[in-house]
Structure formats: C-alpha cells, structure tokens
C-alpha positions in Angstrom: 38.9 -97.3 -55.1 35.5 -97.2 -53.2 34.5 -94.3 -51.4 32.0 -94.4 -48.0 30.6 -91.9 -45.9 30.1 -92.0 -41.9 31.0 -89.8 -39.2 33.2 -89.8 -36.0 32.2 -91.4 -33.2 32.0 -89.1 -29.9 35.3 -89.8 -27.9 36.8 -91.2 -30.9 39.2 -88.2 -32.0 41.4 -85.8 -31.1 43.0 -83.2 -32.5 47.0 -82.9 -32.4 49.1 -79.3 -32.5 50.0 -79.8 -35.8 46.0 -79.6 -37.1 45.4 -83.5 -38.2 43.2 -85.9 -36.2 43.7 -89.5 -35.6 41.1 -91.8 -36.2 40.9 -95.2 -34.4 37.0 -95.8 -35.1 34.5 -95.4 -38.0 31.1 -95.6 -37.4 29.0 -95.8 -40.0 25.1 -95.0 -40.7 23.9 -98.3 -39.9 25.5 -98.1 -36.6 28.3 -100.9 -37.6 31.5 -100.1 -36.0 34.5 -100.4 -39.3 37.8 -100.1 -39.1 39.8 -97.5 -41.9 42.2 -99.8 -42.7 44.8 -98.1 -44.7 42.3 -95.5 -45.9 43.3 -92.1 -47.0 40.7 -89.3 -45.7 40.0 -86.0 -47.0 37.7 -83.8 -45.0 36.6 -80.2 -46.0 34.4 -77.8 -43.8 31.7 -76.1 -46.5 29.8 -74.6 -44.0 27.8 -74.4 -40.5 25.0 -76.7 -40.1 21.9 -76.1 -37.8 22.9 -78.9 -35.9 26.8 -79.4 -36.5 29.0 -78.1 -39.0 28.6 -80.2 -42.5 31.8 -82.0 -43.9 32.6 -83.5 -47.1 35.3 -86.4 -47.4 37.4 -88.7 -49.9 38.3 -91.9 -49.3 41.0 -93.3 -51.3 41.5 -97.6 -50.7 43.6 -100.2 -52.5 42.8 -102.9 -54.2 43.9 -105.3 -51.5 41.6 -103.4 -49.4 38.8 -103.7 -51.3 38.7 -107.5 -50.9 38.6 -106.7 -47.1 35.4 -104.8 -47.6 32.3 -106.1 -45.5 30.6 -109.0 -47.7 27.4 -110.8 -45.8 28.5 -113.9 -48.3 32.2 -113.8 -46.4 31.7 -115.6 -43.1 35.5 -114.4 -42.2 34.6 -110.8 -41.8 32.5 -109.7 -39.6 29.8 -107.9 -41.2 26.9 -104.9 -39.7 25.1 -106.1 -37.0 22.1 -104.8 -35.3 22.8 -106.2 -32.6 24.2 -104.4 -29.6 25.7 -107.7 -28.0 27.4 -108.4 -31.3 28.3 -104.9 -31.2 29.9 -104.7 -27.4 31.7 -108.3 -28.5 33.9 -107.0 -31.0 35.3 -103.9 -29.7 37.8 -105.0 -27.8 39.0 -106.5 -30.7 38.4 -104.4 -33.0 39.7 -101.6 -31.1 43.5 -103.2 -31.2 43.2 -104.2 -34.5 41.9 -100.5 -35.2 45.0 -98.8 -33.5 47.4 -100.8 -34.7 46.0 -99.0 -38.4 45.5 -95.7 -37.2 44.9 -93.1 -39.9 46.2 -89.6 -40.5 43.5 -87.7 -41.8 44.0 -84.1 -42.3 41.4 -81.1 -42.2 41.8 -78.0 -43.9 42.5 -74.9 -41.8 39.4 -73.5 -41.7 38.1 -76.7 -39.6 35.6 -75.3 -36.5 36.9 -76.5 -33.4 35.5 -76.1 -30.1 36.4 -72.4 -28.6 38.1 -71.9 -25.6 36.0 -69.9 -22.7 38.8 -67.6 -23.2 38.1 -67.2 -27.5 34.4 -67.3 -26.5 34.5 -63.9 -23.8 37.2 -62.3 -26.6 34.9 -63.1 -29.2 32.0 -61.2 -27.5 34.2 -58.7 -26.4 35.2 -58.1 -30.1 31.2 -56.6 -30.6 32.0 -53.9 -27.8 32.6 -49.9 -28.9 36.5 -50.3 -30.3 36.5 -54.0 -31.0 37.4 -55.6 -33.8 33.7 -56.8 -35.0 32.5 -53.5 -33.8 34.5 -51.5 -36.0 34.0 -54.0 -39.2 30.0 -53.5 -38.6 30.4 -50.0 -38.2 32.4 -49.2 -41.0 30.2 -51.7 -43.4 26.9 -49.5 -42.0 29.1 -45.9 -43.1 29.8 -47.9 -46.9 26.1 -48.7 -46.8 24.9 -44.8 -45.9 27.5 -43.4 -48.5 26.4 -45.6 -51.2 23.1 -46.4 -51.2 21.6 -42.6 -50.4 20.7 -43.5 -47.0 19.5 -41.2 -44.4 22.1 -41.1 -41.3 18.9 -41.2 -39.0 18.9 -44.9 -40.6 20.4 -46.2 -37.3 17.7 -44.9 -35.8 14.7 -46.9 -37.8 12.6 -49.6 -36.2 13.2 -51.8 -39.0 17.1 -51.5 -39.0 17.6 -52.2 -35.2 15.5 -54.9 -35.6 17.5 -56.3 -38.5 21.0 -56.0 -36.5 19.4 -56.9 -33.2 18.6 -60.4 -35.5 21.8 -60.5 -37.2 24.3 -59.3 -34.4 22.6 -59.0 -31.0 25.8 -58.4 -29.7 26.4 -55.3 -31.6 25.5 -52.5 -30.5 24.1 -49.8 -32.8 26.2 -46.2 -32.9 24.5 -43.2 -33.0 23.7 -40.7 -35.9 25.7 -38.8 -34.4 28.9 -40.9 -34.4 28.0 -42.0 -37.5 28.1 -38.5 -38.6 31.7 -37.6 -36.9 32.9 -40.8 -38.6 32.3 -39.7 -41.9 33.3 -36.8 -41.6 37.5 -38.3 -40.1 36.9 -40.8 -43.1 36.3 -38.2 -45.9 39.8 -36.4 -44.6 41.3 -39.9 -45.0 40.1 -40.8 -48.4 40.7 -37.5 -49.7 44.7 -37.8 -49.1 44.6 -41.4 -50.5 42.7 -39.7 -53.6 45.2 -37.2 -54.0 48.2 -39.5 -53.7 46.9 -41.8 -56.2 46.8 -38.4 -58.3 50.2 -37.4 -57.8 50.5 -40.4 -60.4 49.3 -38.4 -63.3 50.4 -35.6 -65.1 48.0 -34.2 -67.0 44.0 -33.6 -66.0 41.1 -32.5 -67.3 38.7 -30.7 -65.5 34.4 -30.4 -66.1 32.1 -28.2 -64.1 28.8 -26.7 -63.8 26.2 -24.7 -61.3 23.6 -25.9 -59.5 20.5 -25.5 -57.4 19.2 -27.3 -54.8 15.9 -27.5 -53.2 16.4 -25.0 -50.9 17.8 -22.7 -53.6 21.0 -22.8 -53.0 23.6 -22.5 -55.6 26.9 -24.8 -56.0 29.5 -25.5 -58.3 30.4 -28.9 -58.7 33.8 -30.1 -60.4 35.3 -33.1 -61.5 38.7 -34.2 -62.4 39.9 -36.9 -65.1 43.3 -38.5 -65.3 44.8 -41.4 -67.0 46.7 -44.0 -65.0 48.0 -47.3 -66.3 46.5 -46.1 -70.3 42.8 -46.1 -68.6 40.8 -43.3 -68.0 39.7 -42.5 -64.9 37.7 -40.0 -63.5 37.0 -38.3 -59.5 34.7 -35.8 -57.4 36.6 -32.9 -56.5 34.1 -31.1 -55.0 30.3 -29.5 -54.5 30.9 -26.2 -53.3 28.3 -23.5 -52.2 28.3 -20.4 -54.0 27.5 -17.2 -52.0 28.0 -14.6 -54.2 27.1 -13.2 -57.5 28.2 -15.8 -60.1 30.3 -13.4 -62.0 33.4 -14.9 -63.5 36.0 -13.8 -61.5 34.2 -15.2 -58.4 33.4 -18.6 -60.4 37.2 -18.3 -61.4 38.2 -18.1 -57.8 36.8 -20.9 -57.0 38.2 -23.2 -59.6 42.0 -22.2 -58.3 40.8 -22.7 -54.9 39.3 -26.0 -55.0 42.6 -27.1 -57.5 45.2 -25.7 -54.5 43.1 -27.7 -51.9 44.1 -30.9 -54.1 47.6 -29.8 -54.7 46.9 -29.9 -58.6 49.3 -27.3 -60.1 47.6 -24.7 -62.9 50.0 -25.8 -65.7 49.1 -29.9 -65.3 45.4 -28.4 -66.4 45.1 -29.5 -70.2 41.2 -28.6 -70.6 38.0 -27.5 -68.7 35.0 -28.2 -70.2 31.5 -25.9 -69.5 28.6 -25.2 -71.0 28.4 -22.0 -73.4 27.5 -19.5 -70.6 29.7 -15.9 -71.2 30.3 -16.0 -67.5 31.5 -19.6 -67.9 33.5 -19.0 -70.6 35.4 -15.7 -69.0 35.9 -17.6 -65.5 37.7 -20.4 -67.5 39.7 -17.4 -69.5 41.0 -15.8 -66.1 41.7 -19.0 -64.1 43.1 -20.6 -66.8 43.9 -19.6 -70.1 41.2 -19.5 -73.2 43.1 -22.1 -75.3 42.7 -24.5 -72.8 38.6 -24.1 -72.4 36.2 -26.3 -74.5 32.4 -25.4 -74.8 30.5 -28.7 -74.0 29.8 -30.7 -77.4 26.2 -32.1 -76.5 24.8 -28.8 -75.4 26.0 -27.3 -78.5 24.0 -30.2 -80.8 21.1 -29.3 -78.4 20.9 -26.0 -79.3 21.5 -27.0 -82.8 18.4 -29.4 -82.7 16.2 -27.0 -80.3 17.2 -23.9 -82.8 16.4 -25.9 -86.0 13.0 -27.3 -84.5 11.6 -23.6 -83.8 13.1 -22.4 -86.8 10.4 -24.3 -88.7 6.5 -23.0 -87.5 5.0 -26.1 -88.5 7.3 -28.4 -87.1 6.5 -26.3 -83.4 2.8 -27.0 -84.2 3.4 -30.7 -84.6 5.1 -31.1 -81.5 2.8 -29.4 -79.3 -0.2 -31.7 -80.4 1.8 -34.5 -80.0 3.0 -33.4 -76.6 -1.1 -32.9 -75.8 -1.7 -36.3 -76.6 0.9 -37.6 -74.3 0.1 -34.9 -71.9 -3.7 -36.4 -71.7 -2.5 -39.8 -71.3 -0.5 -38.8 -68.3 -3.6 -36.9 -66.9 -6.2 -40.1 -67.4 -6.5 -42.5 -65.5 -8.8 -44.4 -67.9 -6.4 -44.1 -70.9 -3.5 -45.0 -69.1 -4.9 -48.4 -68.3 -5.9 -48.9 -71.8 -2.5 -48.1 -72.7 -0.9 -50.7 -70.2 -3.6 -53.4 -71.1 -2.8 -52.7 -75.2 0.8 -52.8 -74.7 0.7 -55.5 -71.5 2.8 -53.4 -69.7 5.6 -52.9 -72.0 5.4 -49.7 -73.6 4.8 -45.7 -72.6 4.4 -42.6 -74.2 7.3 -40.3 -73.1 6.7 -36.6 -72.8 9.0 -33.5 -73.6 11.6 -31.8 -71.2 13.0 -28.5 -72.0 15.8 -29.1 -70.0 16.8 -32.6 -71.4 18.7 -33.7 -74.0 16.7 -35.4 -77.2 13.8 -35.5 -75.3 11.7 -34.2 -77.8 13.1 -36.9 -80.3 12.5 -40.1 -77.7 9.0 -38.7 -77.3 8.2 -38.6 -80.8 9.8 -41.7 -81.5 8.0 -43.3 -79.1 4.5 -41.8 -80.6 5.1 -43.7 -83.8 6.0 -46.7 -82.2 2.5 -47.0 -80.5 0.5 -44.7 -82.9 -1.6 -47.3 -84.0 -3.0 -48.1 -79.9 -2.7 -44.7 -79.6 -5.1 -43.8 -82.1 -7.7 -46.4 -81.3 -7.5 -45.2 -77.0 -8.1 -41.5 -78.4 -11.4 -42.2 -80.8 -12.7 -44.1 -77.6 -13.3 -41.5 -75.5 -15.1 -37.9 -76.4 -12.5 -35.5 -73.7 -9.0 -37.0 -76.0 -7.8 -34.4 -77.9 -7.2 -33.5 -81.9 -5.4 -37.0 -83.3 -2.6 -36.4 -85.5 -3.7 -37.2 -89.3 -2.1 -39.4 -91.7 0.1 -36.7 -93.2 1.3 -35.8 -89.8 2.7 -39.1 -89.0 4.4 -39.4 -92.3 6.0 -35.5 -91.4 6.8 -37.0 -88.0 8.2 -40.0 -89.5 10.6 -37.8 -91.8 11.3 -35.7 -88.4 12.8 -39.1 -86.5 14.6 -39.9 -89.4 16.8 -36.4 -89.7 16.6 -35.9 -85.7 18.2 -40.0 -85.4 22.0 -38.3 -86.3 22.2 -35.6 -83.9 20.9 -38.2 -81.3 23.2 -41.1 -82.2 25.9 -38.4 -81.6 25.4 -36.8 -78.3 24.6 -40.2 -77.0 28.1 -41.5 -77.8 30.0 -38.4 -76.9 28.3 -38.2 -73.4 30.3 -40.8 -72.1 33.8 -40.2 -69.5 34.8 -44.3 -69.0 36.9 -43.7 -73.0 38.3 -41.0 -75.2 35.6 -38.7 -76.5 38.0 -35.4 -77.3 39.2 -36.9 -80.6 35.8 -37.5 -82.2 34.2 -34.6 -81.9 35.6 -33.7 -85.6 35.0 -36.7 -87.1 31.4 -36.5 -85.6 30.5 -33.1 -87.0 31.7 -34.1 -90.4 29.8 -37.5 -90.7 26.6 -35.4 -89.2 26.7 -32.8 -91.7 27.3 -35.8 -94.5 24.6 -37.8 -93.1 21.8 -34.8 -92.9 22.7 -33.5 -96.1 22.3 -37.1 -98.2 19.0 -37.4 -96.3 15.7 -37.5 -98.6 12.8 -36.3 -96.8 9.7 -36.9 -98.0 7.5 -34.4 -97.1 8.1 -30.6 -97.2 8.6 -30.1 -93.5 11.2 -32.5 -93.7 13.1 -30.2 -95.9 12.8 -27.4 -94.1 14.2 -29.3 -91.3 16.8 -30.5 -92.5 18.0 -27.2 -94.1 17.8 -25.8 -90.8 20.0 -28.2 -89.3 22.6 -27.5 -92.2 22.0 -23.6 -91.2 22.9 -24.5 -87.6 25.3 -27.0 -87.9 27.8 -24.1 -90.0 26.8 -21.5 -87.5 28.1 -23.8 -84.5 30.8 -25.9 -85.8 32.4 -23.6 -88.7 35.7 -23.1 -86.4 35.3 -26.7 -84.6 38.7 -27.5 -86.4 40.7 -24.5 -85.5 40.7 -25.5 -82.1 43.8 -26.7 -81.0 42.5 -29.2 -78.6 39.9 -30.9 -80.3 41.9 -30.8 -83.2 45.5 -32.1 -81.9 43.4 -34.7 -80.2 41.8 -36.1 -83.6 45.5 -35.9 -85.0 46.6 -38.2 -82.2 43.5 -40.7 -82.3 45.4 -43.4 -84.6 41.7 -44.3 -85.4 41.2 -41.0 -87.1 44.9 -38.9 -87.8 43.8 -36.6 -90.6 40.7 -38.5 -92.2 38.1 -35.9 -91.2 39.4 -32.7 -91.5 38.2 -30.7 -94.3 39.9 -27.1 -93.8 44.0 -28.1 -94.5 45.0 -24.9 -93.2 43.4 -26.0 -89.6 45.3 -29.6 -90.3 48.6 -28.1 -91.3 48.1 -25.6 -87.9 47.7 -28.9 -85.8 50.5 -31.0 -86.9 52.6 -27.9 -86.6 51.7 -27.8 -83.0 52.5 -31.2 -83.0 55.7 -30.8 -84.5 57.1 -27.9 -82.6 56.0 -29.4 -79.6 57.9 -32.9 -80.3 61.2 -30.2 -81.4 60.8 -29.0 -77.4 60.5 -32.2 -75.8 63.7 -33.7 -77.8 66.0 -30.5 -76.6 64.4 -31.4 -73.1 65.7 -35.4 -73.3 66.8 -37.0 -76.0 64.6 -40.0 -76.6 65.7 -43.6 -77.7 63.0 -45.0 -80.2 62.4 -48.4 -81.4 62.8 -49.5 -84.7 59.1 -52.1 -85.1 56.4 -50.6 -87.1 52.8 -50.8 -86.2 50.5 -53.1 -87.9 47.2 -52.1 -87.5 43.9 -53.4 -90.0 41.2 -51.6 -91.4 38.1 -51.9 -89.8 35.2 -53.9 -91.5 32.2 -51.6 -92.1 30.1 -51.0 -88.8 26.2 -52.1 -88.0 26.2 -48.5 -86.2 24.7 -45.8 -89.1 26.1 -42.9 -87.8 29.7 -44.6 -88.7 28.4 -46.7 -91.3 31.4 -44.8 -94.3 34.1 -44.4 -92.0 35.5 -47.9 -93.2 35.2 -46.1 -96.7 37.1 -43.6 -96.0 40.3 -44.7 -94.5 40.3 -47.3 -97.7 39.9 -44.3 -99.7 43.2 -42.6 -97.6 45.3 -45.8 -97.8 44.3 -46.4 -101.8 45.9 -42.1 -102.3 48.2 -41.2 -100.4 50.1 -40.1 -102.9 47.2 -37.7 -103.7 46.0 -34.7 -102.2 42.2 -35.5 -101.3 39.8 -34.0 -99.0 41.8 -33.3 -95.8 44.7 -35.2 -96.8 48.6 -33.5 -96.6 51.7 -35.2 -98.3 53.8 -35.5 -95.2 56.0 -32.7 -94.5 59.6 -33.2 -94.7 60.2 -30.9 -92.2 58.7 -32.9 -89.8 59.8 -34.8 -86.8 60.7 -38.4 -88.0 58.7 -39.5 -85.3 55.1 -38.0 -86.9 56.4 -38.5 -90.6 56.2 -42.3 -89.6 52.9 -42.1 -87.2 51.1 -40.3 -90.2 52.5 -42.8 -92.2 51.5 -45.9 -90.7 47.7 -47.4 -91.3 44.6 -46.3 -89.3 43.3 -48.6 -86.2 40.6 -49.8 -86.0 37.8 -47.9 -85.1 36.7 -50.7 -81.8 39.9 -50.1 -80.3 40.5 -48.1 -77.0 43.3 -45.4 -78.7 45.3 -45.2 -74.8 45.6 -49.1 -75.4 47.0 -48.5 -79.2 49.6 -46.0 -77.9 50.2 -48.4 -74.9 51.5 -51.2 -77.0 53.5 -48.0 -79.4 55.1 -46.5 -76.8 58.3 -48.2 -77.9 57.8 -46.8 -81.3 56.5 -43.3 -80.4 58.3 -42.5 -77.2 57.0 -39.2 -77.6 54.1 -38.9 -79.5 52.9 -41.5 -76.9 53.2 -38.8 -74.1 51.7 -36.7 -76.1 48.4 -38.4 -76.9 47.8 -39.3 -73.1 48.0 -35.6 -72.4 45.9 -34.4 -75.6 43.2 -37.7 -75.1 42.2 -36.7 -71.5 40.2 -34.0 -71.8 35.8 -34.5 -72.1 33.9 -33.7 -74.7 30.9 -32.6 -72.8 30.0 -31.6 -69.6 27.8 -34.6 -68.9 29.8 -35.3 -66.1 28.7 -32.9 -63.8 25.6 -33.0 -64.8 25.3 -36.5 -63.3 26.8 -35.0 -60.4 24.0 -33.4 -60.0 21.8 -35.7 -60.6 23.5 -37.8 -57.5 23.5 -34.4 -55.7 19.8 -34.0 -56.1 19.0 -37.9 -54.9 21.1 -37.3 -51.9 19.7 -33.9 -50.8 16.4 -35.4 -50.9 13.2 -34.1 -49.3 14.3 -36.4 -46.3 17.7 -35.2 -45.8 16.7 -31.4 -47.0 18.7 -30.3 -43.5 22.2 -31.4 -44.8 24.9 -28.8 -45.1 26.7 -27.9 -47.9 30.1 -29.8 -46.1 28.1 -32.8 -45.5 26.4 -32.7 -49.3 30.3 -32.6 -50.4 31.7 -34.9 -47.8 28.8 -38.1 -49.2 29.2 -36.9 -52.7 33.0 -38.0 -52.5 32.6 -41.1 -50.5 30.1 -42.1 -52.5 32.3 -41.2 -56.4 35.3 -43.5 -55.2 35.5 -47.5 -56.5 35.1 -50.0 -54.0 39.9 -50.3 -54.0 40.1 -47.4 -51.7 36.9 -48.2 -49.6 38.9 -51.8 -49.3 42.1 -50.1 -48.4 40.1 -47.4 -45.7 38.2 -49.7 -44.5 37.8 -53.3 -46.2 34.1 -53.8 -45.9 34.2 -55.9 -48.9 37.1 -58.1 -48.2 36.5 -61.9 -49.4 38.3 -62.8 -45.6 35.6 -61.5 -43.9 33.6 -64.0 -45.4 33.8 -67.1 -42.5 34.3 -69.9 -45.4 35.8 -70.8 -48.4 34.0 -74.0 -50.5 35.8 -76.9 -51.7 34.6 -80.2 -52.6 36.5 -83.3 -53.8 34.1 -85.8 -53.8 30.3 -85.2 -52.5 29.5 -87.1 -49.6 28.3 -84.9 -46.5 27.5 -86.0 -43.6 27.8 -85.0 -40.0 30.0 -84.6 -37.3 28.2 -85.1 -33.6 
C-alpha cells in the first residue's frame, strides 16, 4: 500500500446529498494531473486554515496498482511533466480513462462546505439579542462573572469590549444591567434544580456561622451536606443578613426559615455543627433539638492549643520575640531582600493571626526552618531586634514537636469532600497517646505538654458520650469499637444502635444476604499521627475473646445484623467508609442505612468559614455596593459544579466546540 498526498483540483468535485464526493481528477504538488485508480480515500477536517480549511487523508492501493505507479524508467506511463503542452495533451484522455475509475471518497460530517447566502444572513442573525449565539455568549459571560469574582460593570471595561469586539464583532455586548436581571431569573432556576436533586437524600447535615462584612454588616451563612450515590456532597444554602440582636431565638428563626425555603423537613436534620458560642449553642437547642448539635472539632483543639500556650509564661514570652523578629522583617525593606536573595525566592517568615488556626505553630516552624539566614540578616543591621539564643531555639524546637499533633489533626478533620464525624474519637485518643509519650527536652517543653494533657481532659472528657460522634465511630468499619476507652459510653452506643435496628425491622422486614465481608488490615501508615493504629486493630483481632481497653464481648442480645458487623475484621484505614458500606449493603441492609445517615454530619465548621472567605472576595472593595440578595444570589451560582451550569445553561458543552480531531494517517495538505 503506498500512500500520497495532493489536493482537488477547482471544478473537479462535487458533493452529492448523501455527503461523499466524487473524484475524477488528482492533482498533485508538482502540478502532474494522476488518476486514483482504484484508490480508497479517507479525508478528515482537523481544523480551519488561514487560507482553506486543512485535511488529512489515507490512501489505501493494491498491489496491482502499485505497478501502475508513475516510473520515469517506464516509457508506458506517462509520467509528471512540466510542461503545459504535455499537460493540455493528455486530458482528454486522461479524463475518460479517469471517469470510467471514479472514486467514492467519503468526508466525515463535520466537513466545511460552502454556506448558503441563506445559512450566512441566519448565521449573523444568530449574534442578534435572542439568538442562538447571542444567548450561548451571554450565558458563558454570566458563568464567567459568577465564578471568577468578577465585577458585573465587567461588560463595561475598555479592555473586555475590545476583547469581544476581536472575538465576536457581531455580538453585541448586554448591559450590567441585564446581566444583573439575568442572574437574578437564573439563581430562581438553579435553586429548584438544587432542591430537586435534594429531594434524593434523606438525611442532611447542616454547618453555619456569623459574619461581618466590610460595611459591618452581620450574616449568617449555612451550608447543607447530603450523600447521594455513597458520595458526599455538599451545597450553599444561603448568606442571609441579620438585622437584629443575634440572640438565639432570632438565630434559631432563621435556621427553620432558610430550611422551609428549601423544603427540607426538621426531622431529615441529623446534625448542625457551630462553633462553641452559648447563643449558638441555644439557637441549635430551640430549632432543633440539643442531641442533634455538635460543637465544631477544630475550634475546640484551638482553644486547647491557644489555652495551653498562655498557660505557660515563658512560652508567651517566646512567642512574642519571635513574632518581633518576623514583624521587623515585614516592616524592612532592606531585610526583606536579604531574605529573598538568601533563600532565592523560596522561603518566608510567616507571622501570627489570632484569628487563625495553627498559625502560631506555621510561624514558629517556619522560624526554625530559616533560623540560621535569619540570624545572620539580624546581626547585620544595628535597628533588628533581640535574636533568640541557643536555648531558645532548642525550647522552640521542643514547642513544634508537641504543637505537630494538634496540627496534624485539625488539618485532617477540616475537610467536607469525606467522612470526618467518625474520627473525631479515634483522633482525641491517639492525640492524648501521642502528647503524653512525648519527651521534651527542655523544661518549657514539659510544661507544655502538661498543659495540653490539662486541656485535652477538660475539652474532650465527655467526647464519647455523645451519641453522634460516638454512633458514627461505631459505624466507621475502619474504627467500630477500637478507640473507645469509657465501655459504659460504648455499650450506650451500640444500644442505640441496637434499638434503633429493633424499630426499623417492625417498620419492614429486611431480606439480608448471606456473603461475609473480607476486609485486610491496613499496613502501618507513613502519616505519625496514625502511625499505631495498624497496632491496634492487630491487637483487637489477636483478643477478641478478651476484654481489653474498649473492647465488649458481643452481646447476645443483639441484633444478628451488628453481632456479625462487630464481628467481622476492620477496613482498611485508606478506604472511603460510604464505599465499604456501598459494596455491604447486601449484607447489612440495615446497618447500611444507618451508617449513611450517622456518616453525614461535619466535624467542624470549616465549611462556612470558607464561605466566608468566598463571601469576603466577592464583596470586595470594588463591588462594596452589592446587596445582601445579590451577595446570596453569586454565592450560590458560584458553590454549584459545572453538571447543573451544563444543564441551565451548557457553557461548557464539548459541542460547542466547532471540531473534533481525528487523524489516520498524517498527510495535510490543502483544499483550494
């Protein structure tokens, strides 16, 4: 088979009805005029030229054919001449040898034909207010402005009319205005796609928090979590101003006012997470009920960590030269570039924020990771202040090293993509093992850590009674009852569980399968903070006929149902627990059920939180005029995956995408 490239020549083809072309002439490069004897042609369209649109082709000949091919040594064909007489000679000839072999060749759909003057005047009629390009543009500029933070005056720029005058000058450009009434009839269309795709779930678990903006004004902001298909998934309900006192029946008010807007019935409410504030806590109490409210994990270890840290007078000292230090390299110019030059560009010194997280640790951290270019920039110049001695970095060192388990753990449980309810047990109890078989070396290292001991029982002394948290970590095949250490709590729990099965089985009686789950041990993690776990569910397989820290003898008065689940081996700690109970739902027809309700709630309120961190880029100093409807309205648009922007709107549908490319064999050339 031999393969050659050439194009058309003009007035040589025509296309039929049915989408192929016949070919009667092949011109080639040299300008020789061949004939396609036999040949089978593939032709693909990859894209618009500037001068033509570029095709690829296959040509497929036998071997007969081959012999036929044009041979300067082969006085019985004719071969390429340059000559135009020689040339005009043999196309009469040529011509009726030529149609008497006429060739099917076949273009894909996508091939660019000429447009009608009709197609042309509906294509630029299709850019006009209510056409179909119009609307595509229009919508794809409302996804842009919802996403990206943009200003609605954006229209309006010099630089963005002079970007779609050079992409579509056709188009013209809607107002802020309309841009602005559009969002607002698209927000009322998403939201009843968002709440049909909610009538899916059951269960939800709600997160909220206060805020104020710029212009001081308070709102609440709420989120919603669901599991569909064994995923977790998570949605905006709402920023909402706040115009009165926050006392906690108006804050409770709110909550049932913003759930009967979304048609989400009180009792499908499993768990609303907040942070510790009493009027918080009594809002959640009256809306809801005060079993179902859980104080937010991470800013519980926060206080832990901020109450340990002043508890110690020394340590406070520490921290506030070392926060000078950073503080002066902020402040200098000159220091700051002897920083950058030292650590070509790769490194900073991080200072403190009250209101963050472990920002105290990531600043000291970060201190002894350049404390050696750090101390050299300081003795350079005479306004630096006090450098921290020897001993210091050694206490600082010791610091990091206790601080590194309360920051491993809030950084994991922060999370809302996967299940963070059922660890919250086994996360206290490996913190408190892992501070408590630390060996500082220097004294302020030991009065750290017995600190964090003192506030670690003060906080998290009842963690286990809570039926929540506690149900949850009973229903985590990952866990079950490894970390509990109070077996009143455990026995409490499976109770629960128990009675709860009992209720569901005089409900509907439940057909269960009779295959067994066969689940490994987990090898022993890189991770420190669960560096024993591995240990311990060897330990729980290797006694079970024991009773050892946490561990029950299963009750014969339990459903058969959870005497087998507490039976069967632990999973693995990698694996997505929804997924487990997804492939043992055939086995645990109930306990399944179960576990999706019990596995949805949050751990933290970190959710919310990063609302209003969105909430804060989007009422920037630029858009400080938006209203509290508007804030609400692009906070939503923006919180929903790019499947219901498709289905609204499909600005990111593949078929508006002219062109699809497919190449068989590479030879482009052009068609004239």
């Amino acid at each position: 088979m031999s393969v050659k490239s050439g194009c058309f020549e003009n007035g040589t083809k025509e296309r039929s009805e049915s989408g192929t072309v016949e070919a009667s002439k092949f011109v080639t490069r040299t300008g020789a005029r061949k004939t396609c004897f036999g040949e089978r042609v593939k032709w693909y369209d990859v894209g618009a030229g500037a001068s033509g649109f570029t095709k690829v082709c296959s040509v497929e000949r036998t071997e007969s054919e081959e012999q036929h091919e044009t041979n300067p040594d082969d006085p019985g064909v004719p071969g390429p001449s340059t000559s135009n007489t020689n040339i005009d000679e043999s196309t009469e000839n040529s011509d009726k040898e030529i149609m008497k072999n006429t060739t099917q060749i076949t273009f894909m759909s996508s091939f660019k034909r000429q447009k009608t003057i009709n197609e042309s005047f509906a294509f630029l009629s299709s850019f006009k207010e209510g056409g179909q390009k119009s609307e595509k543009i229009t919508n794809a500029i409302m996804y842009m402005v919802c996403k990206d933070n943009q200003p609605l005056s954006i229209v309006e720029d010099k630089g963005f009319v002079h970007l779609m005058n050079v992409v579509s000058p056709n188009f013209k450009i809607p107002s802020r205005r309309e841009i602005s009434r559009r969002i607002f009839l698209l927000y009322d269309s998403m939201k009843n796609m968002f709440i049909d795709k909610l009538k899916n779930s059951q269960h939800f678990a709600l997160t909220t928090d206060i805020w104020t903006d710029i212009q001081t004004r308070s709102h609440i902001g709420i989120t919603i979590h669901f599991v569909e298909n064994y995923t977790i998934n998570s949605g905006l309900l709402g920023v909402f101003e706040l115009d009165e006192k926050h006392t906690s029946e108006y804050i409770a008010s709110k909550l049932l006012e913003v759930c009967d807007q979304w048609n989400i019935s009180n009792n499908s409410i499993v768990a609303v997470t907040t942070d510790g504030a009493a009027n918080m806590i009594q809002s959640i109490e009256l809306a809801f009920d005060k079993k179902r409210h859980i104080v937010c994990f991470a800013h519980t270890l926060n206080l832990v960590a901020q109450h340990a840290i002043s508890s110690v007078p020394e340590l406070t000292t520490l921290i506030s030269k070392v926060k000078n230090i950073v503080r002066w390299f902020k402040q200098s110019v000159v220091a700051s570039d002897d920083l950058r030059k030292a650590t070509k560009s790769n490194g900073k010194l991080l200072q403190e924020v009250p209101i963050r997280w472990n920002s105290t640790f990531y600043m000291l951290e970060r201190f002894i990771c350049l404390k050696q270019i750090v101390n050299d920039i300081v003795h350079r110049h005479v306004s630096a202040p006090e450098m921290v001695s020897a001993k210091e970095i050694q206490d600082i060192s010791d610091i990091i090293d206790i601080l590194r388990p309360v920051e491993a753990a809030t950084k994991e449980l922060c999370a809302q993509k996967y299940v963070t309810t059922s660890m919250v047990i086994p996360m206290v109890y490996i913190l408190q093992k892992n501070v408590s078989e630390f060996k500082p070396k220097q004294e302020m290292g030991f009065q750290l850590k017995a600190a964090i001991i003192l506030q670690c029982n003060k906080y998290f002394s009842t963690v286990e009674s809570c039926s929540l948290l506690g149900m949850a970590t009973v229903l985590d095949p990952r866990f079950k009852k490894l970390y509990f250490k109070d077996p009143l709590a455990l026995s409490n729990m499976l109770r629960y569980i128990s009675n709860e099965i009992k209720h569901t089985q005089t409900l509907s009686s439940s057909e269960s399968s009779s295959d067994t789950d066969n689940t490994t041990v987990e090898e022993p993690q890189a991770f420190n903070l669960w560096q024993d776990h591995a240990k311990f569910v060897q330990q729980s397989t290797s006694h079970k006929s024991h009773r050892g820290r946490g561990q029950l003898l299963v009750d014969s008065g339990f459903p058969f149902e959870l005497n087998l689940y507490l039976k069967s081996s632990h999973a693995r700690l990698s694996d997505d627990p929804l997924l487990i109970w997804k492939d043992m739902c055939k086995v645990y027809p109930i306990l399944s059920k179960m576990a999706i309700k019990y596995l949805v709630p949050v751990a933290t309120s970190v959710p919310s939180e990063r609302l209003f961190s969105k909430a804060g880029l989007t009422l920037s100093k630029q858009r400080n005029r938006l209203t509290s409807n508007h804030l609400n309205q692009l906070l939503f648009l923006q919180s929903l995956d790019d499947t219901l922007w498709r289905t609204s709107l499909c600005p990111l549908d593949s078929g508006d995408y002219p062109w699809t490319l497919s190449i068989e064999v590479d030879i482009k050339f052009r068609c004239d």
